[in-house]
N, C-alpha and C positions, 0 to 999 in steps of 0.2 A: 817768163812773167806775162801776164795775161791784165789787163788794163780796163777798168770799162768807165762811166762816167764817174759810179762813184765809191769803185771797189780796185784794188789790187790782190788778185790771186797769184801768190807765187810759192819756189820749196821753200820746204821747212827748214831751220835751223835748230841746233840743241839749244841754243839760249829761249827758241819760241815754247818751250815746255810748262812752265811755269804758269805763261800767262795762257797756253790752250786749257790745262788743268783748269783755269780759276773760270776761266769761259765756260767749259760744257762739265764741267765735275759738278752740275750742281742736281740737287731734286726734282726740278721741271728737267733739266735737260734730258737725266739718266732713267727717266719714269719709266722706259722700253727697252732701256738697256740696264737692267737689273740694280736698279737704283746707285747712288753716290758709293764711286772705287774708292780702293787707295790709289796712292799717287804709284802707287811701283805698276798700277796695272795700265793709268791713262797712260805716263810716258812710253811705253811698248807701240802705241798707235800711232802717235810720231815716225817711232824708229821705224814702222813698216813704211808710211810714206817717203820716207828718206831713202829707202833701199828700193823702191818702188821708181822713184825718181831716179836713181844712179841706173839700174837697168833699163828702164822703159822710156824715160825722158817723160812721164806722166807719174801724178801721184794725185790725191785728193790735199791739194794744195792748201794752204796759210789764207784765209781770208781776211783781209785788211781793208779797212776804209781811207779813202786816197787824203781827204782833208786831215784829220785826225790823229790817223795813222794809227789809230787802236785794232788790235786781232780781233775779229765779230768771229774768229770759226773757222770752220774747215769746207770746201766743195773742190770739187774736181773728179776726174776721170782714174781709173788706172785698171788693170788687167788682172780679176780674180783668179788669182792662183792659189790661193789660201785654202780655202775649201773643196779640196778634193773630193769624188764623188759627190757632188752636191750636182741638181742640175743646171748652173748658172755657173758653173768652174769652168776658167776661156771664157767668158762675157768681157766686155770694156762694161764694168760697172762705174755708173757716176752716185757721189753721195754726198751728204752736205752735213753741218751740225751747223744752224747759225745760232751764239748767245740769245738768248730769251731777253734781252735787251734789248733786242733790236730786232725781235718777232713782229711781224705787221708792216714793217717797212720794205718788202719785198727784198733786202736784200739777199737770203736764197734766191730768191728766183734770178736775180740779175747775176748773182754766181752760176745759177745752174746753167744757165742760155748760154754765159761767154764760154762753158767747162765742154758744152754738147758741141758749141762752133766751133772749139780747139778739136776738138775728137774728132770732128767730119774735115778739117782741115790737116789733121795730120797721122791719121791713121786711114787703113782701110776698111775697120771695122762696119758689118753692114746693119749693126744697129750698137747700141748703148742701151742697157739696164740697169734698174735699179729694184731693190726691195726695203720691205720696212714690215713690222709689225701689223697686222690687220685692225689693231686699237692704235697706230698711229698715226690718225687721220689728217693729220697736219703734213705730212711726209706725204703719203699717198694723195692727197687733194695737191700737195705742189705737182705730182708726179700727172697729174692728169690736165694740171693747166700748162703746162711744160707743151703739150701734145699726145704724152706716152700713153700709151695702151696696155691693158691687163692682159697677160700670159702665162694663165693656171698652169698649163702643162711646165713648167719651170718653178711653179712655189716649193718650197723645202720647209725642214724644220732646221732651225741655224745650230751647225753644230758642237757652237757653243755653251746653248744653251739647253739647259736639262727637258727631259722626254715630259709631255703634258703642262708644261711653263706655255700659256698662252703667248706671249713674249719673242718664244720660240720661232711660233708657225708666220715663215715669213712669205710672202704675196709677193710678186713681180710683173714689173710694169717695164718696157721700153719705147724706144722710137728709134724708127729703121730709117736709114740712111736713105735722101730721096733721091730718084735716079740722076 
């Protein structure tokens, strides 16, 4: 569990299913992620961070607000292995979905910073990346006040999503571990 002034990032539970669905299953949230799932497709993102956490001890963690105690989302670290043949497969990818609720209030960014300290603190990884849609300028603008830097030679089309789906062609950004 990861702590900051006014966030609790920690793993997932099956009970937190319901309430990630009702957080990022919405129209603003899925607008680069091929619009509002069914629920059989969000709860599957879960289950990877759950098995991501039993192997790695890292997942893209539960974002919770410390007063509250309401889910805002998902951020954290974990180790793409999902996308083979992609050029960012072996990356410590970090990623976030914060509720459109709570857009503006830097809470991404105060997940992403405690997600990037845990990755330099407990791995050797010599950078963390991240990618996002090139119309997701809300993702890629956090990615650049973070510190991360753009690294074309590593953009892909995600291969989840269909061939000429702008959507698809995703952009990658990191920041390397300082000596």
């Amino acid at each position: 569990m990861i702590e900051t002034d006014r966030l609790i990032l920690r793993p997932w539970c099956e009970g937190d299913k319901p309430g990630f669905a009702a957080v990022v299953n919405t129209p603003a949230m899925m607008t680069h992620f091929g619009g509002v799932r069914p629920r059989a497709e969000i709860d599957p993102l879960i289950d990877q961070q759950m098995a991501s956490q039993a192997a790695d001890g890292c997942s893209m963690w539960a974002v919770e607000l410390r007063e509250a105690g309401d889910l805002a989302g998902i951020c954290g670290v974990r180790w793409q292995l999902i996308y083979p043949g992609t050029p960012v497969f072996g990356e410590l990818e970090i990623g976030w979905r914060i509720g459109e609720h709570w857009w503006g209030q830097g809470i991404a960014r105060e997940a992403a910073e405690a997600s990037i300290a845990w990755a330099w603190a407990n791995t050797t990884a010599p950078r963390v990346a991240a990618w996002t849609s090139i119309g997701n300028t809300r993702s890629w603008g956090l990615m650049e006040r973070l510190g991360m830097h753009r690294l074309p030679d590593l953009d892909f089309h995600h291969p989840k999503v269909a061939a000429g789906d702008p959507d698809g062609a995703m952009i990658v950004y990191a920041i390397d571990r300082l000596a």
